[in-house]
C-alpha positions as CSV (number, residue, x, y, z in Angstrom):
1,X,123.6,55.5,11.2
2,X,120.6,56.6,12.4
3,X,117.5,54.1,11.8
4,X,114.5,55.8,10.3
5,X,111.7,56.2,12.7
6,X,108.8,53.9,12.4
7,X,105.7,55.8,10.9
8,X,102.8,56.4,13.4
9,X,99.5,54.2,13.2
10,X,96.7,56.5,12.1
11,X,93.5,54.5,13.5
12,X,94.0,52.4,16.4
13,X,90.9,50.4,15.5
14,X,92.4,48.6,12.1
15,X,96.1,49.6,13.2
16,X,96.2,51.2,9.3
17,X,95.3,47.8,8.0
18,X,91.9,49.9,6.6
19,X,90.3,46.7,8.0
20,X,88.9,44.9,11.1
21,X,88.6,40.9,11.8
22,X,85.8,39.0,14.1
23,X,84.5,36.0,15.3
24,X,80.9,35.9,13.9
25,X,78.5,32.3,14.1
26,X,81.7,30.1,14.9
27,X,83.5,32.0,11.3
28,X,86.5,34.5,10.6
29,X,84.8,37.5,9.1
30,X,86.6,41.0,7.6
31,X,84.7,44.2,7.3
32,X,86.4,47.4,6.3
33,X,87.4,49.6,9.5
34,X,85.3,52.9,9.9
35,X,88.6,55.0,8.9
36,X,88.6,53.9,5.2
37,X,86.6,56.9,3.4
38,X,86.9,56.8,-0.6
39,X,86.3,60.8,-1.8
40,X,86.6,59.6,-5.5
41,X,83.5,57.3,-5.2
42,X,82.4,57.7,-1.4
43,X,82.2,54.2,-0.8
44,X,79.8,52.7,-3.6
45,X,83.2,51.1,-5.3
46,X,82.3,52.6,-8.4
47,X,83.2,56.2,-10.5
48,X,80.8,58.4,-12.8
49,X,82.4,60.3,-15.8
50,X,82.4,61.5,-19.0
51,X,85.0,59.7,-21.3
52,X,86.9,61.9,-24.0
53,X,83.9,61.3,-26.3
54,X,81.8,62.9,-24.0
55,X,80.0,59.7,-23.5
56,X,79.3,58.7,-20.0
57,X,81.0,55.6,-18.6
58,X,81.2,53.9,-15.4
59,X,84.4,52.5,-13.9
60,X,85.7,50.5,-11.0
61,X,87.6,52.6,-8.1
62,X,90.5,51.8,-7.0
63,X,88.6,51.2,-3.8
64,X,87.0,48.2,-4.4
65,X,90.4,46.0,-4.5
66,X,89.4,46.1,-0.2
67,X,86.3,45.4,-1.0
68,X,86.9,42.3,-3.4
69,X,89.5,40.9,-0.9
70,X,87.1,41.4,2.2
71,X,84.7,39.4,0.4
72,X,86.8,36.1,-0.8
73,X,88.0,36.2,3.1
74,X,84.1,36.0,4.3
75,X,83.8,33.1,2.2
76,X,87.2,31.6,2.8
77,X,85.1,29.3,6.0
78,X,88.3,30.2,8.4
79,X,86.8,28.8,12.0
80,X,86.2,31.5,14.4
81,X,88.6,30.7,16.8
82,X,91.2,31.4,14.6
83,X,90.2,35.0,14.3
84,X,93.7,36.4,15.8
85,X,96.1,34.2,14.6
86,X,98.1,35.0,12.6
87,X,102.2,34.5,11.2
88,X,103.6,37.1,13.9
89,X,102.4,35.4,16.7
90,X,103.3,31.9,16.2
91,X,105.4,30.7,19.1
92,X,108.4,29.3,18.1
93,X,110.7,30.4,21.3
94,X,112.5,28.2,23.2
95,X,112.1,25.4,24.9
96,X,110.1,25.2,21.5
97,X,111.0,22.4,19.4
98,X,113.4,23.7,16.5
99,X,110.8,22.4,14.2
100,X,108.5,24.8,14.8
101,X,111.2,27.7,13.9
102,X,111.4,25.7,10.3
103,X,107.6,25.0,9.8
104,X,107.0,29.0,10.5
105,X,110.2,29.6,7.7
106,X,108.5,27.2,5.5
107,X,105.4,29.0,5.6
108,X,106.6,32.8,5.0
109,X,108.8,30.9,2.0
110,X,105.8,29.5,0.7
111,X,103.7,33.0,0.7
112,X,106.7,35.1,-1.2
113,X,107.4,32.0,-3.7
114,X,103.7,31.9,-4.3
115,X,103.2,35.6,-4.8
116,X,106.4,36.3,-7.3
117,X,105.1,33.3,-9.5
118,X,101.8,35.1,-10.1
119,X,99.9,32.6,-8.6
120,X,101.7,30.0,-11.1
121,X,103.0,27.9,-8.1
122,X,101.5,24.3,-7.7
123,X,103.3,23.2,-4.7
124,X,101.5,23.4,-1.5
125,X,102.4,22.4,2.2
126,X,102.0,19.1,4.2
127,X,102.3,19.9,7.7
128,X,102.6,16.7,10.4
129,X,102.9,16.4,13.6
130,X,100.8,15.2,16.7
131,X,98.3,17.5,17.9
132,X,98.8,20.8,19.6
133,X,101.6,22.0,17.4
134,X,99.8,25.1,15.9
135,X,99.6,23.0,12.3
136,X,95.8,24.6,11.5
137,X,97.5,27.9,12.7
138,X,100.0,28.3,10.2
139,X,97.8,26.9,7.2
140,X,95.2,29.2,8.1
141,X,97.5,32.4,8.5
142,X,99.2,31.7,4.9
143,X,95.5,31.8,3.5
144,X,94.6,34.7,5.6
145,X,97.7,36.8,4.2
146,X,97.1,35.4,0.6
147,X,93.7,36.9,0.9
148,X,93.9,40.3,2.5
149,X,97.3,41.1,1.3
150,X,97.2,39.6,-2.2
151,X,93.6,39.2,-3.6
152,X,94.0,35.3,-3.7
153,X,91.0,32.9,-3.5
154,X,91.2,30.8,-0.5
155,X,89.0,28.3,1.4
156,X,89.7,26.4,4.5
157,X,87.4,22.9,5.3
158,X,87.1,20.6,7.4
159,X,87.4,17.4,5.8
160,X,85.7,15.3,8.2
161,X,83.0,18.1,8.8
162,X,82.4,18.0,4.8
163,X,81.6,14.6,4.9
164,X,79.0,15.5,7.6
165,X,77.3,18.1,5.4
166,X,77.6,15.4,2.3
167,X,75.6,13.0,4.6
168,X,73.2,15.1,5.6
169,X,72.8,16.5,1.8
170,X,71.9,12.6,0.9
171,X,68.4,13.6,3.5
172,X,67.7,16.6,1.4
173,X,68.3,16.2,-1.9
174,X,71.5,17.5,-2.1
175,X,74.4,16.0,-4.7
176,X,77.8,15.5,-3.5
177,X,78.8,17.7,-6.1
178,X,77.4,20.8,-5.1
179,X,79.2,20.8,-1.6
180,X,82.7,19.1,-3.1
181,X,83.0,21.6,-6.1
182,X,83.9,24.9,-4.4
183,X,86.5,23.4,-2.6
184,X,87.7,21.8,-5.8
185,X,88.0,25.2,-7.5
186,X,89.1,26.9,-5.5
187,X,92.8,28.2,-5.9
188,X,94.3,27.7,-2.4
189,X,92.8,25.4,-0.3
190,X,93.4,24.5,3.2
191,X,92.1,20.4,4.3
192,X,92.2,20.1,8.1
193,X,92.4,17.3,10.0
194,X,92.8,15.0,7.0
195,X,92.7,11.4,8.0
196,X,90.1,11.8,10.8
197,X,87.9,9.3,11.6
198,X,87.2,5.8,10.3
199,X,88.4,6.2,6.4
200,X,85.6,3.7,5.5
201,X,85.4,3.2,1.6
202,X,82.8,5.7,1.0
203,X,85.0,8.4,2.8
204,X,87.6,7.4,1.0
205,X,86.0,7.8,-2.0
206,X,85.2,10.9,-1.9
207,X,89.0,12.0,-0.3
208,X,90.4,10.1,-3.8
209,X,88.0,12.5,-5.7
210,X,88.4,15.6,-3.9
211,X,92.6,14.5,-4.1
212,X,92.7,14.0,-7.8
213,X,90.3,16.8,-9.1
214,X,93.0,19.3,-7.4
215,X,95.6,16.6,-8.6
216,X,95.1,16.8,-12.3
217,X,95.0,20.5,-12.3
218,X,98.2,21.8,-11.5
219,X,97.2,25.3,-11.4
220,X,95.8,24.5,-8.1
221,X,97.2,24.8,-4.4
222,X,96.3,22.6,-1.6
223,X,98.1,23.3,1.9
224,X,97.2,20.3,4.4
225,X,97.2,19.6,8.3
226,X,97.0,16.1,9.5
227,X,98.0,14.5,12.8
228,X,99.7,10.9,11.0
229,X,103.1,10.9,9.9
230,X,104.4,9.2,7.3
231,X,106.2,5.5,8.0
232,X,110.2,6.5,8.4
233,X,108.6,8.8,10.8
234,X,106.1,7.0,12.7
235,X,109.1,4.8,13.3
236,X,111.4,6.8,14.5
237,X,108.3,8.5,16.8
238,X,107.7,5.3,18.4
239,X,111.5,4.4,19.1
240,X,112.2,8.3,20.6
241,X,108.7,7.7,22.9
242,X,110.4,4.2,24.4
243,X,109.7,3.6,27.7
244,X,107.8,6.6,27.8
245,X,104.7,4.7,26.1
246,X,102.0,4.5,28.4
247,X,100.5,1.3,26.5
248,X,97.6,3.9,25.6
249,X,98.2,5.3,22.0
250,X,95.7,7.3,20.0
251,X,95.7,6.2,16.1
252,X,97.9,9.1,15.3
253,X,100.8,6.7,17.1
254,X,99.5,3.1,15.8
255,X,98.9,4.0,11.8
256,X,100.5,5.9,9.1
257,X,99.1,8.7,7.1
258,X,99.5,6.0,3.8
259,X,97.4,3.4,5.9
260,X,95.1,5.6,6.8
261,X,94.3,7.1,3.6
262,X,95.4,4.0,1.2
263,X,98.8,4.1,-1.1
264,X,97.2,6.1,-4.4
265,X,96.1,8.9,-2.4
266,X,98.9,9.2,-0.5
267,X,101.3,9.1,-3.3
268,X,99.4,12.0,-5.3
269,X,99.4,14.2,-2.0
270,X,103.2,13.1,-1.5
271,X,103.6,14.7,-5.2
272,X,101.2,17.7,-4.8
273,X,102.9,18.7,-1.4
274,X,106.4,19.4,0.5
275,X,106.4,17.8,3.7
276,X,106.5,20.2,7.2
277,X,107.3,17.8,10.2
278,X,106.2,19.3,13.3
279,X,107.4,18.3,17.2
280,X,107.4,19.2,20.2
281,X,104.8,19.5,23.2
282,X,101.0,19.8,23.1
283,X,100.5,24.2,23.2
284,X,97.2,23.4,24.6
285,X,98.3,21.0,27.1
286,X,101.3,23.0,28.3
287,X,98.5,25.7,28.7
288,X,96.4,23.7,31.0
């Protein structure tokens, strides 16, 4: 049987995707690639005409779908050096931990479950795992597809770069509330690096807020990267490490993700996401 032949890419700058992706001020940003020319409206996104009454109406292309999409993914706050990243080239071959091969499974599950529910999926993703496991890589490529491919609003933050801005916000008159509501409203959102940093009360306070908002609306999707594990795992982390163990841990190894971030917070996220275990060695180490 022969296989049909794989169609040929039309522009080599967008490789037919009608758009281009870049680095720009330490952000992800989208622009549509030179190649995509609209002859109904010739790029303004929008159509002139007379309706059967003669009266003359203005509707929306079928254009501006790009142009909607492209502009949720400028404001989705993916970090710049993410720019290339993407599902296809996440490395799970061997001597790759097996884990990897399941996270990356987990995530293409979780795009096509999310996408045949209409968006009606509350569910999101926990991945764990030490750092240097490509965690932030495949949370930000799920968002990245959800966005370009499917019109989804998406947002990626920092959690312990938020409380930064919400510091500094204090110094100008800022309320906590203007920088913690987009994130809260958002309907995918990506929290990286959750449980960095001391976890005094304040910060914790504002993680039990931003957790519960998203919580008590289950309409909403949150898809989360942290370096702790939970305590079954930390465990068994510790025991598999044996005489390994320098004597020199980082607080990844000497506290769980429920000590770090207290037992209520923990539970909701336990409720409000499947768990992704992630193992294996360091990419950026193995690099070096």
């Amino acid at each position: 049987m022969k296989q049909k032949a794989a169609s040929a890419i039309q522009c080599s700058t967008c490789r037919d995707h009608q758009y281009v992706v870049f680095n720009q001020k330490g952000k992800v940003q989208a622009e549509a690639c030179k190649c995509v020319a609209c002859e109904k409206c010739h790029g303004t996104g929008r159509i002139f005409g007379e309706d059967s009454d003669g009266i003359s109406r203005i509707r929306i292309c079928e254009c501006a779908d790009l142009a909607k999409k492209l502009k949720l993914f400028n404001n989705a706050g993916i970090p710049g050096k993410f720019v290339h990243e993407g599902l296809s080239n996440y490395e799970i071959t061997p001597p790759r931990h097996r884990s990897l091969k399941d996270a990356l499974t987990r995530s293409r599950t979780f795009i096509k479950e999310f996408v045949q529910m209409k968006g009606q999926y509350s569910q999101g993703l926990l991945f764990m795992g030490e750092p240097g496991l490509g965690k932030t890589h495949l949370a930000v490529s799920i968002i990245k597809e959800l966005i370009l491919k499917h019109g989804v609003e998406c947002k990626f933050v920092d959690f312990f770069e938020l409380l930064k801005d919400i510091r500094h916000g204090y110094g100008e008159d800022i309320s906590e509330s203007d920088f913690i509501n987009p994130y809260v409203n958002v309907k995918v959102l990506v929290i990286d690096e959750l449980a960095k940093g001391r976890n005094t009360d304040w910060e914790l306070t504002i993680l039990d807020h931003f957790i519960s908002s998203r919580y008590n609306d289950d309409n909403k999707v949150t898809l989360v990267t942290t370096n702790f594990k939970d305590q079954l795992e930390n465990e068994i982390g510790q025991h598999d490490k044996g005489n390994q163990r320098t004597g020199i841990s980082n607080a990844s190894t000497r506290y769980t993700l429920e000590e770090k971030i207290g037992p209520r917070i923990f539970s909701r996220l336990m409720e409000m996401c499947k768990k992704v275990n992630l193992q294996g060695k360091d990419f950026r180490q193995e690099q070096f």
